[in-house]
C-alpha positions as CSV (number, residue, x, y, z in Angstrom):
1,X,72.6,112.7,110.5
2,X,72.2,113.6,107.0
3,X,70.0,111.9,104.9
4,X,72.4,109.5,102.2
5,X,72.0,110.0,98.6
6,X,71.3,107.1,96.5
7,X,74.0,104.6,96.6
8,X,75.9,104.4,93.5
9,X,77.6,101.0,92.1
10,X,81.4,101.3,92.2
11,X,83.6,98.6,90.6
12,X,86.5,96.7,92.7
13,X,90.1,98.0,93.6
14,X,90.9,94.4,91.5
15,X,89.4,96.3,88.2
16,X,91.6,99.2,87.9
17,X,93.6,98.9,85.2
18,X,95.0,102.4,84.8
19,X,99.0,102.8,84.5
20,X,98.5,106.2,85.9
21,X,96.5,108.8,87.1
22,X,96.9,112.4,87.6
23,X,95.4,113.3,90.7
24,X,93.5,111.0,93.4
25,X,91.4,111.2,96.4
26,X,91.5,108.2,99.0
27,X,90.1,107.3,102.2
28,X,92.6,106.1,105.0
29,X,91.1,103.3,107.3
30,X,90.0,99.9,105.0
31,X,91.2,101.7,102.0
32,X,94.5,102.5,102.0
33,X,94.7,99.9,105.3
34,X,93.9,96.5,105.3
35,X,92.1,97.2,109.1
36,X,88.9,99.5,108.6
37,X,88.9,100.4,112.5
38,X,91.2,103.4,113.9
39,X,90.1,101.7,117.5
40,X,94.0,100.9,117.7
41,X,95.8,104.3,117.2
42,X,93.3,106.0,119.1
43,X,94.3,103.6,121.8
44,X,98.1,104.0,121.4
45,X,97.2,108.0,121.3
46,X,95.3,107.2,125.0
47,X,98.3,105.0,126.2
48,X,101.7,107.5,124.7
49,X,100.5,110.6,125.0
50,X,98.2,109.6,127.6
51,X,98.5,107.2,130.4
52,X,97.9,103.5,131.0
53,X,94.8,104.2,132.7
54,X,93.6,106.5,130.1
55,X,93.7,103.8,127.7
56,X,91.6,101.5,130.0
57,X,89.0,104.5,130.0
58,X,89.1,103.9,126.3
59,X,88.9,100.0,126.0
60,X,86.1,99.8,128.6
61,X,83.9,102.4,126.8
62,X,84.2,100.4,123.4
63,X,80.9,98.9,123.6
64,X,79.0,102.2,123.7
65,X,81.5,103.7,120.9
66,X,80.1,100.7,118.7
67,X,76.7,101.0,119.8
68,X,77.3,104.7,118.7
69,X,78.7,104.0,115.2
70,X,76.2,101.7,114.1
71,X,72.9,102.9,115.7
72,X,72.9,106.6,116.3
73,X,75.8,108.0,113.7
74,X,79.3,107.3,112.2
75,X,80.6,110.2,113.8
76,X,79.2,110.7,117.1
77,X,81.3,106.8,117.6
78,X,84.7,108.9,116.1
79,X,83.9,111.9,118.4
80,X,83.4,109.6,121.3
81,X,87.1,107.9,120.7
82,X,88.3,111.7,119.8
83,X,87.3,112.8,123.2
84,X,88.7,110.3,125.5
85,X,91.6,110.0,123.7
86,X,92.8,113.7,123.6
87,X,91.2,115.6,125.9
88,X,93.2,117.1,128.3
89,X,96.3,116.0,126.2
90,X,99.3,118.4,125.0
91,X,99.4,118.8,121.7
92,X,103.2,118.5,121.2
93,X,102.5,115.2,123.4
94,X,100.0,114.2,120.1
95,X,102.0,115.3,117.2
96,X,105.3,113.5,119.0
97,X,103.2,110.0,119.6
98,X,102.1,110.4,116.0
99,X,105.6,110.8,114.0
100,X,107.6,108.5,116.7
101,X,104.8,105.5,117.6
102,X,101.6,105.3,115.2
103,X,104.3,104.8,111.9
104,X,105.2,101.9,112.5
105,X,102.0,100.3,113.3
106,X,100.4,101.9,110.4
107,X,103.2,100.6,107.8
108,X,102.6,97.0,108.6
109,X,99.1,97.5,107.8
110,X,99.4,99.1,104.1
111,X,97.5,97.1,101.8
112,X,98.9,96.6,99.1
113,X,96.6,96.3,96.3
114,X,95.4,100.1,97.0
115,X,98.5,101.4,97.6
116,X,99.2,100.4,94.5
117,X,96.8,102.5,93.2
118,X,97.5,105.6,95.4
119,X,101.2,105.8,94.4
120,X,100.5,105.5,90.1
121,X,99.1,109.2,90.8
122,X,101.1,112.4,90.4
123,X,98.7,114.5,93.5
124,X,97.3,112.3,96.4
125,X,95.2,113.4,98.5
126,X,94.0,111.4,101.8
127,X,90.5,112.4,103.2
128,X,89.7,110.5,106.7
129,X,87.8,110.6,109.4
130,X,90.4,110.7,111.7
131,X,92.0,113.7,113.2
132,X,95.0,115.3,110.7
133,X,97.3,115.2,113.3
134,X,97.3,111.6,113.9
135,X,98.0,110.7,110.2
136,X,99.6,113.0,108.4
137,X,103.5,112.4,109.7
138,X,102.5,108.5,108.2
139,X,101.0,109.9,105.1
140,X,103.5,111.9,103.9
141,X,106.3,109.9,105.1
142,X,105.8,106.8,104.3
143,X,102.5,106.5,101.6
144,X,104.1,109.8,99.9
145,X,100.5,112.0,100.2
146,X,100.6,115.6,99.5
147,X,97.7,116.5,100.9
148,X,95.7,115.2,104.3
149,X,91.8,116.1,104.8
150,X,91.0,115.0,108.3
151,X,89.1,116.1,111.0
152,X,90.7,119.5,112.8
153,X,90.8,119.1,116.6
154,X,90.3,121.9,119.2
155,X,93.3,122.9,121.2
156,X,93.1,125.2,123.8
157,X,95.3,128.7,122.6
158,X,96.1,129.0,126.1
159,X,97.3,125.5,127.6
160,X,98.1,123.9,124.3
161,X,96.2,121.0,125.4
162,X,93.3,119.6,123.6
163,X,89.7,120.0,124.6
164,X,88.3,116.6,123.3
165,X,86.2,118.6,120.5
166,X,86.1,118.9,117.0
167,X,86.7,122.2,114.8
168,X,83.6,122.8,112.5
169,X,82.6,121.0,110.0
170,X,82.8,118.2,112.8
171,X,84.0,114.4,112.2
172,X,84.9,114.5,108.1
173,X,82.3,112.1,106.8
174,X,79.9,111.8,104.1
175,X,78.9,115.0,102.8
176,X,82.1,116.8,104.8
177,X,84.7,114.7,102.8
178,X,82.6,115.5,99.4
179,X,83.0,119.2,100.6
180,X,86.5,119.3,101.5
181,X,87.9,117.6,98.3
182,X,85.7,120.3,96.7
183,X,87.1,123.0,98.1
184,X,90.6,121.4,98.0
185,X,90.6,120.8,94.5
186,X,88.5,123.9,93.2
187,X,87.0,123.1,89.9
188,X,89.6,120.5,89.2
189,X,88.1,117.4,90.1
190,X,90.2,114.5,91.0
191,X,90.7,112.0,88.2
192,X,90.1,109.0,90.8
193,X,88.7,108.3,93.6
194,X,88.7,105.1,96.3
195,X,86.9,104.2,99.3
196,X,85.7,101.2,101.5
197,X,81.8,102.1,102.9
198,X,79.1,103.6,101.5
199,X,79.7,106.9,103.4
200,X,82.6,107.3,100.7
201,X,80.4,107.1,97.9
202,X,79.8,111.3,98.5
203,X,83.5,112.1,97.8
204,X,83.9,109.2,95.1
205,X,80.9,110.1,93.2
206,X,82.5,113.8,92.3
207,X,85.6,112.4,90.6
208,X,86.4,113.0,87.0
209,X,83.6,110.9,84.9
210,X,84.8,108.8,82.1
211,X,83.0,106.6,79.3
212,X,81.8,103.0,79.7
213,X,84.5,101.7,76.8
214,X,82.4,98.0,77.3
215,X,79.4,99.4,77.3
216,X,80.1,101.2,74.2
217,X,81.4,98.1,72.0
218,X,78.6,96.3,73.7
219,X,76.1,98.8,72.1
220,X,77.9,99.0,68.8
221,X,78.0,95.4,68.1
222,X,74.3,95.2,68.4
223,X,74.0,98.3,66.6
224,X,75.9,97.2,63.5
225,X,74.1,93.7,63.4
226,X,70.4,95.5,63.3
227,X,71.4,97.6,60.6
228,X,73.0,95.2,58.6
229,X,69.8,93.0,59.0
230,X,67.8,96.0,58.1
231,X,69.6,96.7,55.1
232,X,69.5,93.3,53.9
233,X,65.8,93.1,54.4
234,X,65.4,96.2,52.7
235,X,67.1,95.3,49.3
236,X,65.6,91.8,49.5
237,X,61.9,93.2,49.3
238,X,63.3,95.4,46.7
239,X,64.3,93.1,44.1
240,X,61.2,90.6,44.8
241,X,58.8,93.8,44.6
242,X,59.9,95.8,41.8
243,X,62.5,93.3,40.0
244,X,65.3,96.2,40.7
245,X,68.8,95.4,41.6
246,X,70.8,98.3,40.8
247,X,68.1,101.1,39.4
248,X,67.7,104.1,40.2
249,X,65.2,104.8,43.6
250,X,63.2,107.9,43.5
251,X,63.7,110.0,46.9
252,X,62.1,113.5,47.1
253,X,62.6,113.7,43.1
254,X,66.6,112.5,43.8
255,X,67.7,110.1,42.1
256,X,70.0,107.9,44.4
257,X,71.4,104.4,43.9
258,X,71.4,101.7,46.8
259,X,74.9,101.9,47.2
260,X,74.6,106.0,48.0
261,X,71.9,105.2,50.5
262,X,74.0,102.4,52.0
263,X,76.8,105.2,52.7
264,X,73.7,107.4,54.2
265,X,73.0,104.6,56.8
266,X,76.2,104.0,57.6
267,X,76.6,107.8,58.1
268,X,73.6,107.1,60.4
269,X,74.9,104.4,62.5
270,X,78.4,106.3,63.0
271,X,76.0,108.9,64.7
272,X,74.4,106.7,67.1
273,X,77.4,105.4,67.9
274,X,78.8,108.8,69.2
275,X,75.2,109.4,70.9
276,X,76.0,106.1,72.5
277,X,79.5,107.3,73.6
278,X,78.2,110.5,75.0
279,X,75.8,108.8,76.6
280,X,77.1,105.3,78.8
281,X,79.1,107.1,81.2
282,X,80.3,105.8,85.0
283,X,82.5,107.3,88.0
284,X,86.3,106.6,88.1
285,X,85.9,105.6,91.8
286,X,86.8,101.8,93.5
287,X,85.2,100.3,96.0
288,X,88.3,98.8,98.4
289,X,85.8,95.1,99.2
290,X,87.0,93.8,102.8
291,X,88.9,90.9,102.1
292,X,90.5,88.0,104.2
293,X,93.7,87.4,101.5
294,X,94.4,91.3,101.1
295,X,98.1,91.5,101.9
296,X,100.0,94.3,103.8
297,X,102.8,96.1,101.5
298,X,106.5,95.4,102.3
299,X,108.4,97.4,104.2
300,X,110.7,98.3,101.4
301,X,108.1,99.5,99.2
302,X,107.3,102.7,101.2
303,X,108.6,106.1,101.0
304,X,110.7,105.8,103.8
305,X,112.3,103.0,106.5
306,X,111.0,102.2,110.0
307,X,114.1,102.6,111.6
308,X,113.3,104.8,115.1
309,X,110.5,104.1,117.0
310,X,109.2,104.8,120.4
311,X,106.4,103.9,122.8
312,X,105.6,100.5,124.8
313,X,103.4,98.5,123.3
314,X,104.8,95.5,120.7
315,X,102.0,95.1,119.5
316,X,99.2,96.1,117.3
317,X,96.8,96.9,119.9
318,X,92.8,95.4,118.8
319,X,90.7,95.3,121.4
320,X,91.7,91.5,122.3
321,X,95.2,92.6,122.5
322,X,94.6,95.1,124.3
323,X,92.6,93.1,126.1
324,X,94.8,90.6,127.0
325,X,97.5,93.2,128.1
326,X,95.8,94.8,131.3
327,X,94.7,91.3,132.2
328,X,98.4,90.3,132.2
329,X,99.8,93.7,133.5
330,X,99.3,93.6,137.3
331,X,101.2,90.0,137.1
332,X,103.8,91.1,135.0
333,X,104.9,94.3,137.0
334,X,104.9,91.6,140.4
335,X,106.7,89.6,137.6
336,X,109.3,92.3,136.3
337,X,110.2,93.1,140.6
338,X,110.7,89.4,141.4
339,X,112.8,89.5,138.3
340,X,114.7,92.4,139.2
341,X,115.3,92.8,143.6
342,X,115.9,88.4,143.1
343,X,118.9,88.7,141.4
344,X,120.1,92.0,142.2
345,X,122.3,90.9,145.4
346,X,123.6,87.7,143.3
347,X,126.7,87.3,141.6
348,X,126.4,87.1,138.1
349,X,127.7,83.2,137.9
350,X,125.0,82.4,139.7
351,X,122.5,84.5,138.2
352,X,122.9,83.0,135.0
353,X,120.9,80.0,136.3
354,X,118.4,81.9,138.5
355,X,117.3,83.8,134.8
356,X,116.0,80.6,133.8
357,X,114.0,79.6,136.5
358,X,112.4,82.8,137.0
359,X,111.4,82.6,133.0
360,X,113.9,84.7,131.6
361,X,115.7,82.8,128.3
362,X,119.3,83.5,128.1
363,X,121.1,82.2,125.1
364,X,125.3,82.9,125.0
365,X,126.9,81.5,121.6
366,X,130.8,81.7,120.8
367,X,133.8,81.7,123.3
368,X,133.9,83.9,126.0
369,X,137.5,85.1,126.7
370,X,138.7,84.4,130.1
371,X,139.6,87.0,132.6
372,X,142.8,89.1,132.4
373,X,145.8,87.8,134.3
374,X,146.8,90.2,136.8
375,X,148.7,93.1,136.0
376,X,147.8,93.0,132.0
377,X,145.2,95.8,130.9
378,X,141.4,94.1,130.5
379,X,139.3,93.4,127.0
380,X,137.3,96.3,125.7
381,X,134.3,94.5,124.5
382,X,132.3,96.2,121.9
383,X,128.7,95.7,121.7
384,X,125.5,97.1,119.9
385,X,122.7,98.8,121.8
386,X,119.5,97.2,122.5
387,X,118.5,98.2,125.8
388,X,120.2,99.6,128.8
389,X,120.7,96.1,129.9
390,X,123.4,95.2,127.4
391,X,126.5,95.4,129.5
392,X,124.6,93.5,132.4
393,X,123.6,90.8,130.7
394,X,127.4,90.4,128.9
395,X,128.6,90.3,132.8
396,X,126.0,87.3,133.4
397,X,127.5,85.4,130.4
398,X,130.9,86.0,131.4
399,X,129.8,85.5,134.7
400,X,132.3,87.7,136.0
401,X,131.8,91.9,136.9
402,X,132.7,94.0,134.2
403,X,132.5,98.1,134.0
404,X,130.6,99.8,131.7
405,X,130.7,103.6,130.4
406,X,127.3,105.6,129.8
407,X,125.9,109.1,130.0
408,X,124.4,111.0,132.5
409,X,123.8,108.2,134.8
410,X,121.6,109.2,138.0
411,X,122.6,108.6,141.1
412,X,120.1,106.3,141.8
413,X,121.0,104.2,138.4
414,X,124.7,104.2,139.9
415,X,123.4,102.7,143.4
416,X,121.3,100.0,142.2
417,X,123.4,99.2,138.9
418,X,125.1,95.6,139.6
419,X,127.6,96.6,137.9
420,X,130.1,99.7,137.8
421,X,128.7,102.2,136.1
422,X,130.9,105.4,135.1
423,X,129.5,108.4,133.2
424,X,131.2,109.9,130.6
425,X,131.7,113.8,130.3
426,X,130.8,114.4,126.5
427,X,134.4,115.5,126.3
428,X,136.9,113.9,124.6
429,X,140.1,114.1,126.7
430,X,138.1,113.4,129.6
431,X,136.7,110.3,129.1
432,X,139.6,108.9,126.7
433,X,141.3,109.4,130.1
434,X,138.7,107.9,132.1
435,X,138.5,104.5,129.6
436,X,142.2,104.5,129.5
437,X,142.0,104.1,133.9
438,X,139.1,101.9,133.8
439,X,141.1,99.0,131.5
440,X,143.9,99.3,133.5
441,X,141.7,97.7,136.4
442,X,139.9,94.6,134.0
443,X,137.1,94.6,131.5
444,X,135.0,97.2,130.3
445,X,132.2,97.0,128.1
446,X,131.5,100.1,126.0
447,X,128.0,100.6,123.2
448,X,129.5,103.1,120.9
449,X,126.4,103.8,118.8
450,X,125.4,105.8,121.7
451,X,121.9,104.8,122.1
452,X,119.7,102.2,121.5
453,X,118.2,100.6,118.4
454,X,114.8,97.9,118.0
455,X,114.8,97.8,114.4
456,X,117.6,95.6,112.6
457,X,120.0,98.2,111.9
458,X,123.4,99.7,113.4
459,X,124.0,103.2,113.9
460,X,127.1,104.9,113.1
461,X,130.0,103.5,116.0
462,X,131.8,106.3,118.0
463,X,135.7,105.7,117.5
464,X,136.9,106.8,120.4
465,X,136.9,103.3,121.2
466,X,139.4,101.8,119.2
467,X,141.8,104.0,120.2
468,X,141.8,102.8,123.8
469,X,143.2,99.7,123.2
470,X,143.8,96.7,120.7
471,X,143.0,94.0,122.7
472,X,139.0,95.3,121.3
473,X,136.6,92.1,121.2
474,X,133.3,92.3,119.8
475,X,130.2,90.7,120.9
476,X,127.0,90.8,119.4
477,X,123.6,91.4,121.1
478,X,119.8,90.9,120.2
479,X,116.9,90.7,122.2
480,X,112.9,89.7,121.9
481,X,110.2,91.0,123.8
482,X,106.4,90.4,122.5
483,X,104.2,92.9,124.7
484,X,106.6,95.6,125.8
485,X,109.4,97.6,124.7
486,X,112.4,98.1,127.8
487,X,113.3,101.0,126.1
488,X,111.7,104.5,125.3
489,X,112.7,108.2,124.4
490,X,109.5,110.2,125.4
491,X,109.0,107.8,129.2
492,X,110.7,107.5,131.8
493,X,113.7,105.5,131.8
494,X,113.9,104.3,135.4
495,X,110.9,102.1,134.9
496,X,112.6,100.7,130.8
497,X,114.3,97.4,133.0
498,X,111.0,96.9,134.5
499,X,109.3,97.0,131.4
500,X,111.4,94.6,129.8
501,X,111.3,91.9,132.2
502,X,107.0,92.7,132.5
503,X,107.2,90.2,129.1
504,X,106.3,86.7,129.8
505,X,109.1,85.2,128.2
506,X,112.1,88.0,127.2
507,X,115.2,86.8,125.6
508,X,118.4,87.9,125.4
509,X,121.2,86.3,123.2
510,X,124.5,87.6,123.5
511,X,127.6,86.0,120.7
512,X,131.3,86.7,121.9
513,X,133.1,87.0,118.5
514,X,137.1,86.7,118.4
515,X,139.2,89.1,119.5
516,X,140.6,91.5,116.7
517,X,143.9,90.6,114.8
518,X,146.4,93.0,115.3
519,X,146.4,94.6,111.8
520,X,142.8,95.7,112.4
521,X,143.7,97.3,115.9
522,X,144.9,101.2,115.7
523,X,148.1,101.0,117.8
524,X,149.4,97.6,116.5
525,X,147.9,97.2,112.9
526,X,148.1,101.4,112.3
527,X,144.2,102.0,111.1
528,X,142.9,105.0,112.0
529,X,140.0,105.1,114.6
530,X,137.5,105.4,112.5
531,X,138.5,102.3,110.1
532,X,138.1,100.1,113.0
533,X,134.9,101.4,114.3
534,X,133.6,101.0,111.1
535,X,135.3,97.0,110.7
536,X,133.7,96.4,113.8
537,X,130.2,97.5,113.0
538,X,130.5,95.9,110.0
539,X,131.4,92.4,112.0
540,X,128.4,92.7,113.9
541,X,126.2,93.7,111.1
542,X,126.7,90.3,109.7
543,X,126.5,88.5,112.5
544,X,123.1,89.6,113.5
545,X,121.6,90.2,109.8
546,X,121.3,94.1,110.6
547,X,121.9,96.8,108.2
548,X,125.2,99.5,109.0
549,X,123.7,102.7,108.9
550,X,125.4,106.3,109.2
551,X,122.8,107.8,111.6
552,X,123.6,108.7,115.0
553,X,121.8,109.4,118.3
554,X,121.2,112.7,117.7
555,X,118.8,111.7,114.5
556,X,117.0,109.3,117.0
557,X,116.1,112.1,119.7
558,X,115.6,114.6,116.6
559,X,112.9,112.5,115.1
560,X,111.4,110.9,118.0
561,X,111.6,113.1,121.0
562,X,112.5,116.9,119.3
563,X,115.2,117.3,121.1
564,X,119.1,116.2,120.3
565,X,119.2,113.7,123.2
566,X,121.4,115.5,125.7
567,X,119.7,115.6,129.1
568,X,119.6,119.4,129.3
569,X,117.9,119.5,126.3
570,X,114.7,117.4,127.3
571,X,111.8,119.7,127.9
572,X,111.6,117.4,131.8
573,X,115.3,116.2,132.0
574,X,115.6,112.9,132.5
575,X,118.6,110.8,133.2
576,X,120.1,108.1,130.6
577,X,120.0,105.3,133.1
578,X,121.5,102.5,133.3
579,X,119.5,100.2,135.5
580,X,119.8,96.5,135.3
């Protein structure tokens, strides 16, 4: 390791006052985060892109990764969590994980009183430790960063995989980040720059140098009041010496009065002043001081909204965290098939009990409209997505069976499903057809954003719908789950079911809302399809406090899986199934 150079004194984030900046150069973990340790998106790297045990690997080598960053070198520790947590890896596997899973774990930990900061500046530049590819989708998307100077990793030209290594220079610290901000920026320093550890002095120490302004006054006060003291001492002695108040002095055979050798001292101190100036100079770089009350920035004040998401994990996961999740993970998965082979065979009037003694909180809210008489066509119940269990759990509160339209649905999904489950063609005529038939023999409950949602927003509703019938009611779902997700874009979607009901305590709440008057039906009330989707996202919006939205499933597998969502589209197709 490179010897340090002397440590230079940087004030605190708290003391920059500057309305704006030009250019700036900042470090990522502690500075622009309120957590200084990358230990948790390494280990959601290891787990997405990786496996489950991959992230164990990872958790049980932490104590020699810390040993390693302390004692021996800052970034042999960094290579050592590079290594197991991308060798062998794809790197489309890494640059997906990091624009569909890392965002939204990184957003809730922006602090705020260096973001602050970072976004007053026209160019920013991020310099980190950690590899580009992990942070650059979050930089530029959400902080607004033009530039990302991270450490390059080696991929393997032929596989595409990654070897585990580092391109030279190595791990970007100390020197390495001075060097790269150099060569990034040329001759043109950067007017500011911000870090949290003393290995950021290198980088923060080459920014733009500006004058001490307090120093300055500091130094000019005390330089005024020795020279008026001088002055006054001078003409003092004067008049008691030579009885003189305003004759003539003889200076190198000049004759010059006191007040013209007042204006020469005063010419004098105006000099010293600007020696002064040229001379009490500092850094514009900020020390970001680890701090219990620093607070994370609001969602609403980045660049852009955590609406998609994907991977497993709820939460942020710290090495107690993550932790506490393998310990619970071989109880939960015994858990999740109790939860789901117990109740399969039941009917779903009985199986509203048995979910709360096996731990699973159901909570129904409005009225639930009884069955249709025979002979009469069934409700079309509309619903929003939140996992492929949606039109399951509406048949427990009604506690009655009730079909249910999807795509793509595997044969195996169709065989173990409680419930019948049709697929729907993608074309039009087809499955208006197929709806049509399928109300003609009772209820059917249809998801017409097409895919499923965690954050509190509605995507744009499919009308196709509400031209099936009028007798449309909407019912509005939500559902909590604190250590995994039950749904995914990138995993396999056989096992989403079993990851839901892995959580110690999931909850579903499901509201029946009335039926729709007639004048906001198509047939009866003569809206056009696409006013009453819209009523009837609108409806369930407010219900559940979610934002309406115009983006569709298509946006979702764009952004989180490359793909437009279509099964024959996925690099491995995979079935949409609808499991219970």
């Amino acid at each position: 390791m490179s010897p340090q150079k002397p440590t230079r004194n940087f004030s605190s984030i708290t003391t920059c006052e500057g309305s704006s900046y030009g250019s700036i150069a900042a470090d990522l973990d502690g500075t622009l985060l309120v957590s200084r340790s990358s230990l948790p998106y390494f280990m959601l790297v290891a787990v997405e892109a990786g496996s489950l045990f991959r992230g164990l690997v990872l958790l049980l080598s932490l104590p020699f990764v810390i040993i390693s960053y302390l004692f021996i070198s800052e970034a042999i520790g960094i290579q050592i969590l590079i290594f197991i947590s991308f060798s062998g890896l794809k790197i489309r596997d890494i640059e997906l994980v990091s624009r569909a899973v890392l965002p939204r774990f990184y957003a809730a930990d922006v602090r705020s009183d260096s973001f602050e900061v970072f976004d007053k500046c026209k160019r920013r530049v991020v310099v980190t430790a950690n590899p580009t590819v992990m942070v650059e989708p979050f930089v530029k998307d959400f902080l607004g960063g033009d530039k990302v100077l991270g450490t390059e990793i080696e991929v393997n030209p032929r596989t595409k995989k990654a070897t585990g290594f580092v391109k030279k220079p190595g791990v970007l610290v100390g020197k390495w980040k001075r060097l790269a901000i150099l060569k990034e920026f040329g001759e043109e320093a950067p007017d500011l720059g911000i870090g949290d550890r003393p290995s950021d002095h290198d980088f923060m120490s080459i920014c733009k140098i500006i004058a001490d302004h307090d120093a300055i006054e500091r130094w000019s006060n005390l330089l005024v009041i020795v020279i008026i003291f001088f002055f006054s001492s001078f003409v003092f002695l004067l008049i008691i010496s030579h009885g003189l108040l305003l004759q003539p002095l003889t200076c190198k055979n000049k004759q010059i009065h006191i007040y013209d050798k007042w204006l020469e001292w005063e010419r004098e101190k105006v000099a010293r002043e600007q020696k002064v100036r040229r001379l009490v100079l500092s850094w514009e770089g900020y020390m970001v001081l680890p701090s219990k009350s620093a607070t994370p920035v609001p969602h609403d004040r980045l660049k852009s909204r955590i609406i998609f998401h994907d991977g497993r994990l709820v939460q942020r996961p710290t090495p107690l965290n993550a932790l506490l999740t393998y310990l619970w993970l071989p109880f939960g998965f015994v858990l999740s098939i109790v939860r789901v082979y117990f109740n399969l065979p039941l009917p779903e009037r009985i199986v509203r009990h048995t979910y709360g003694m096996l731990g699973i909180k159901l909570v129904i809210r409005g009225n639930p409209p009884p069955p249709p008489s025979p002979g009469s066509p069934g409700n079309l119940y509309v619903c929003n997505h939140r996992t492929a269990l949606d039109p399951i759990i509406i048949a427990i509160a009604l506690g009655r069976k009730v079909s249910c339209v999807t795509y793509s649905v595997s044969r195996l999904s169709r065989f173990l499903s409680p419930i019948p489950a049709i697929a729907l063609t993608r074309d039009r005529a087809a499955d208006a057809a197929r709806i049509s038939s399928l109300l003609q023999n009772g209820d059917l409950v249809v998801c017409p954003e097409g895919t499923t949602c965690r954050e509190p927003y509605l995507l744009r509703f499919s009308a196709l719908f509400a031209e099936m019938s009028d007798r449309i009611v909407p019912v509005a779902v939500d559902c909590k789950q604190n250590v995994f997700h039950g749904t995914t874009v990138r995993g396999v979607k056989f096992w989403d079911p079993h990851f839901f009901f892995m959580n110690p305590r999931p909850t579903y709440e499901v509201t029946f809302l009335d039926r729709l008057p007639e004048e906001m039906t198509c047939k009866a009330g003569g809206k056009s399809s696409i006013e009453v989707a819209n009523y009837v996202q609108k409806v369930l919006g407010g219900v559940l406090g979610f934002e309406c939205t115009g983006l569709t499933r298509k946006d979702k597998y764009m952004l989180l899986g490359g793909n437009d969502g279509k099964v024959e589209s996925m690099s491995m197709p995979r079935s949409e199934k609808l499991c219970f």
